[in-house]
C-alpha positions in Angstrom: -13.0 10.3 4.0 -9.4 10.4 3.5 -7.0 10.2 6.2 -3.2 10.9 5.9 -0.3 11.8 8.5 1.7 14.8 7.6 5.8 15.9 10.2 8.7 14.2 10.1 9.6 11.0 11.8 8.1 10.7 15.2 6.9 14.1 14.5 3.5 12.9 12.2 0.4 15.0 13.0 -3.0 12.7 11.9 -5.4 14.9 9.8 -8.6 13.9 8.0 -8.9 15.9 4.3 -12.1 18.2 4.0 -13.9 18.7 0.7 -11.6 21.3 -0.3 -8.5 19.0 0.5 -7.6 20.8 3.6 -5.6 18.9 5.7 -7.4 19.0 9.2 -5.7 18.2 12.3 -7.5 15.4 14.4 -4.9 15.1 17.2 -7.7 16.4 19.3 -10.2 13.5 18.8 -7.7 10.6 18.2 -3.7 10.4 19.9 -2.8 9.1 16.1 -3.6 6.8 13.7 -2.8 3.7 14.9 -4.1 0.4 15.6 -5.1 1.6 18.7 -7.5 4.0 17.6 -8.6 3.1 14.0 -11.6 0.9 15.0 -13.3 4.1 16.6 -11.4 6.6 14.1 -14.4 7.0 11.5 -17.3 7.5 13.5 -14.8 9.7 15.9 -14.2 12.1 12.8 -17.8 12.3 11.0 -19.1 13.2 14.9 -17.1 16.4 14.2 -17.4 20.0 12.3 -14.0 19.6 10.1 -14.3 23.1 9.7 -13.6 23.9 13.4 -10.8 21.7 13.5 -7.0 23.4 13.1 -5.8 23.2 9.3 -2.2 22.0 8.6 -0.4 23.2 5.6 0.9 20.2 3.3 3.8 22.8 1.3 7.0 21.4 1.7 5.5 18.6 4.3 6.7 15.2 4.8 3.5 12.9 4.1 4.2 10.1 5.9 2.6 7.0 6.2 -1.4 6.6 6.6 -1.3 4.4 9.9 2.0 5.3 12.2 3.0 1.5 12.2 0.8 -1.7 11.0 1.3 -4.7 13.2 1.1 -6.7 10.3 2.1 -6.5 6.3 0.5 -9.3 4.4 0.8 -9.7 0.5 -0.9 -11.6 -2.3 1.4 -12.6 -5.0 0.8 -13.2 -8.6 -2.9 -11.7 -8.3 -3.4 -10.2 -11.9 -4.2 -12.5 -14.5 -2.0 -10.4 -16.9 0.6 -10.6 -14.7 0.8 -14.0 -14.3 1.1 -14.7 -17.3 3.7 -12.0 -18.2 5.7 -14.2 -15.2 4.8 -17.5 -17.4 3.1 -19.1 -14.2 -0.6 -20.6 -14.0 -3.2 -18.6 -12.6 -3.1 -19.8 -8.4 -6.2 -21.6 -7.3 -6.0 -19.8 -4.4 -4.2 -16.4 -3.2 -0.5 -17.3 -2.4 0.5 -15.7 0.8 3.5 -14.0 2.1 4.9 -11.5 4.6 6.9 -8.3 4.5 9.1 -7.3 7.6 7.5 -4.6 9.4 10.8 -1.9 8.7 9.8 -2.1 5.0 7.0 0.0 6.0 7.5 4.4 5.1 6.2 7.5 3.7 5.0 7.8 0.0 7.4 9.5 -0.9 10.7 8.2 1.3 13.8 6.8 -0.6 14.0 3.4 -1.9 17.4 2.0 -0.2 19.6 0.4 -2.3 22.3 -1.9 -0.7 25.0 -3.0 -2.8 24.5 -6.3 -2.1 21.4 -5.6 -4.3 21.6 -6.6 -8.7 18.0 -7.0 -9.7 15.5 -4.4 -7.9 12.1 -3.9 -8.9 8.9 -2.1 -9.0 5.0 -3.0 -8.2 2.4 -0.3 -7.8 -0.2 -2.2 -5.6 -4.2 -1.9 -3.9 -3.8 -1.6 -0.2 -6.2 -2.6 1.7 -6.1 -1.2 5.7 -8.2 -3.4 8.1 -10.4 -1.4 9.9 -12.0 -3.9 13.2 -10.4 -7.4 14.5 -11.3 -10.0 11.5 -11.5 -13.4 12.4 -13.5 -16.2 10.3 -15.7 -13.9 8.2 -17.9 -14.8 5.1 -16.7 -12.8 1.9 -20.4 -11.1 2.5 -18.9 -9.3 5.9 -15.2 -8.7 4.9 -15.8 -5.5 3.2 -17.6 -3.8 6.4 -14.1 -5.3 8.0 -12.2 -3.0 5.7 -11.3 0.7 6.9 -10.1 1.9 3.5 -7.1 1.8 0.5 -4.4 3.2 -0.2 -1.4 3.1 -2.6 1.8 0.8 -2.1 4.8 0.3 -3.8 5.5 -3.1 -3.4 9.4 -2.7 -3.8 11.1 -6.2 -4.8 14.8 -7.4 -5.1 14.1 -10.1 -7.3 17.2 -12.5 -6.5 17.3 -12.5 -3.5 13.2 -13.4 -4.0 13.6 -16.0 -6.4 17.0 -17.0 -6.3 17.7 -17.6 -2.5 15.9 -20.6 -2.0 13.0 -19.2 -3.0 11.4 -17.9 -0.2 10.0 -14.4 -1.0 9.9 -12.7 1.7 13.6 -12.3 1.5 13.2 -9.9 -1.2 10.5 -8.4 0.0 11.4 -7.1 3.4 14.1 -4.2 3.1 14.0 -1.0 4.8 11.5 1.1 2.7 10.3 -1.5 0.6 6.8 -0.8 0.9 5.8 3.1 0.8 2.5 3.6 1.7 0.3 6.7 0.9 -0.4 8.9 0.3 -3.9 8.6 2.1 -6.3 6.0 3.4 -9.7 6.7 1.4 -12.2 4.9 3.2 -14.4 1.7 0.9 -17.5 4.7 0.7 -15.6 7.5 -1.4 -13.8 4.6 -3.3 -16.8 2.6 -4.3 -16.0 -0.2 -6.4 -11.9 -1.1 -5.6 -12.4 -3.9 -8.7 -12.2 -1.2 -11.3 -9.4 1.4 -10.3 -6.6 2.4 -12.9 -3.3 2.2 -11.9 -0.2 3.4 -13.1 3.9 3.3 -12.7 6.8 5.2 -14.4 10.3 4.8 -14.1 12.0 8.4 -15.2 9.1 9.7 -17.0 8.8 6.3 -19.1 5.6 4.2 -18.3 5.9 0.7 -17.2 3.0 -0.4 -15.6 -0.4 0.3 -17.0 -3.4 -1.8 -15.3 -6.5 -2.0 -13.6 -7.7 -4.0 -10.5 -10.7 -5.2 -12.6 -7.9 -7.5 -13.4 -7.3 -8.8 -9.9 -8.2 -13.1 -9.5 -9.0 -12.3 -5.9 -10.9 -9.4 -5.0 -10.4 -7.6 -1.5 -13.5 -8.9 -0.1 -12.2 -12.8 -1.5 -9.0 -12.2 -0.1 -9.8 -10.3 3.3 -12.5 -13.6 4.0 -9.7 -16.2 2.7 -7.0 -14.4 5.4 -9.6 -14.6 8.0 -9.6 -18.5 7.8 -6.1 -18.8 8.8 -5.6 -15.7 11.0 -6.8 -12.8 12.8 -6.3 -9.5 10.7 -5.6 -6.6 13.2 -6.8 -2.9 13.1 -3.8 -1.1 11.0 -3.2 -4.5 9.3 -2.3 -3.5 5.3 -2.5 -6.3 2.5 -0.9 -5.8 -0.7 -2.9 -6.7 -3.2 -0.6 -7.4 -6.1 0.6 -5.6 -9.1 -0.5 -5.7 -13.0 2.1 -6.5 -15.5 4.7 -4.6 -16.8 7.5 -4.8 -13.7 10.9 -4.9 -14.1 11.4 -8.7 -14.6 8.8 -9.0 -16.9 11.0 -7.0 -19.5 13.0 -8.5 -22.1 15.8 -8.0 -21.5 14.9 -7.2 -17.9 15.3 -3.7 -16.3 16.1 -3.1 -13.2 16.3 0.1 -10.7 19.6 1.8 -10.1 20.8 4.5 -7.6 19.4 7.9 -9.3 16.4 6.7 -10.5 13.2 8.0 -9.9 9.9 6.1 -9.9 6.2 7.6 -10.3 3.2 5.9 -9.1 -0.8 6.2 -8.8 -4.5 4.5 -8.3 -7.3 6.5 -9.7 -8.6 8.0 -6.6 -5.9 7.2 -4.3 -3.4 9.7 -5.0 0.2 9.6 -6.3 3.9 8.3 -5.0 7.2 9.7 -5.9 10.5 8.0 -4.6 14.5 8.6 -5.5 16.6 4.9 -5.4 19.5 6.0 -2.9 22.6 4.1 -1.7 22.1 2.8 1.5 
């Protein structure tokens, strides 16, 4: 299944795509998607004829996020062998763990804010992976039937004040619409193996990022069971997975995003992202 949300702000309809890539309307079996309502949303949906559900045109449509708001945005850093080294660091020994501000958190395709306080912004297409049940101590064997489904995110960095403000990363990882989200959640079923997706980033037509998450140290069932040691992943709850090499700081010189630019992203399977940089 893929789920998506498609109005404006506070105006998001939750719809289920058919096998044609109709967008069905599912306001009728759940209020939205939400924490509230994912851990029944699945069996609610495959209970029902899509066909006799109302369709919702997707021309000219705000997609907005998947899930209306997680209560939690976890992220794994430096997960991609390549990556790491690309950043010269060692390969962790275990995932590294850090947060981003729930307000990062917006449609695929919403602006990236730029403040001018800002002078070294960066890219990272990521895995997302959407918690689907309360997770709480589970074995790597049961984390995947924990898992709702993935979807796209642009892990959007500024880089100094990441690495150069006392270096504690979630300080550049945790402005306003620095993690769009979407286009879909495609549940683990129609993905099938997540350890083997292409994935993809452009910044004005010119290709940065070209990997694969067969690439990934930790997979998402290794780091869904490692989270659950420490905390209690929520229904809605996204993790960022990490990014493959070829982000802005990893350039020589290094590039960076500016207002005007535009930057193209996509996971085989998962759909596609488009977002302008605009002055706060």
């Amino acid at each position: 299944m893929k789920f998506m949300r498609l109005g404006d702000p506070g105006k998001e309809t939750p719809c289920v795509l058919d096998q044609d890539g109709v967008a069905r309307d599912i306001s009728g079996l759940v209020s939205d998607i939400s924490p509230e309502t994912i851990s029944g949303l699945a069996e609610a949906v495959s209970r029902s004829d899509l066909s006799a559900l109302p369709s919702v045109g997707q021309d000219g449509v705000r997609i907005a996020a998947p899930v209306s708001q997680p209560r939690n945005i976890y992220c794994i850093g430096l997960n991609y062998s390549d990556h790491a080294r690309e950043a010269g660091m060692d390969i962790p020994e275990e995932p590294i763990l850090f947060n981003k501000a729930s307000g990062t958190y917006c449609g695929p395709n919403d602006p990236i804010l730029y403040s001018p306080k800002m002078t070294k912004l960066d890219w990272e297409v990521e895995l997302g992976i959407v918690i689907g049940c309360p997770t709480l101590n589970v074995s790597k064997a049961e984390a995947l039937e924990c898992i709702l489904g993935y979807t796209l995110v642009n892990d959007v960095s500024e880089r100094s004040w990441q690495l150069e403000r006392g270096g504690q990363w979630a300080k550049g990882k945790s402005f306003p619409n620095f993690c769009p989200t979407g286009p879909w959640i495609v549940t683990g079923d129609e993905v099938g193996d997540a350890r083997e997706l292409p994935m993809w980033l452009d910044v004005n037509g010119t290709r940065m990022q070209t990997g694969n998450t067969a690439t990934m140290i930790f997979d998402p069932a290794t780091i869904v069971s490692y989270l659950s040691d420490f905390l209690r992943l929520e229904p809605g709850d996204l993790i960022c997975t990490g990014t493959p090499p070829g982000v802005g700081a990893g350039m020589k010189p290094p590039v960076w995003l500016k207002v005007g630019d535009t930057v193209s992203l996509g996971i085989e399977g998962l759909g596609s992202q488009q977002q302008s940089v605009e002055e706060l």
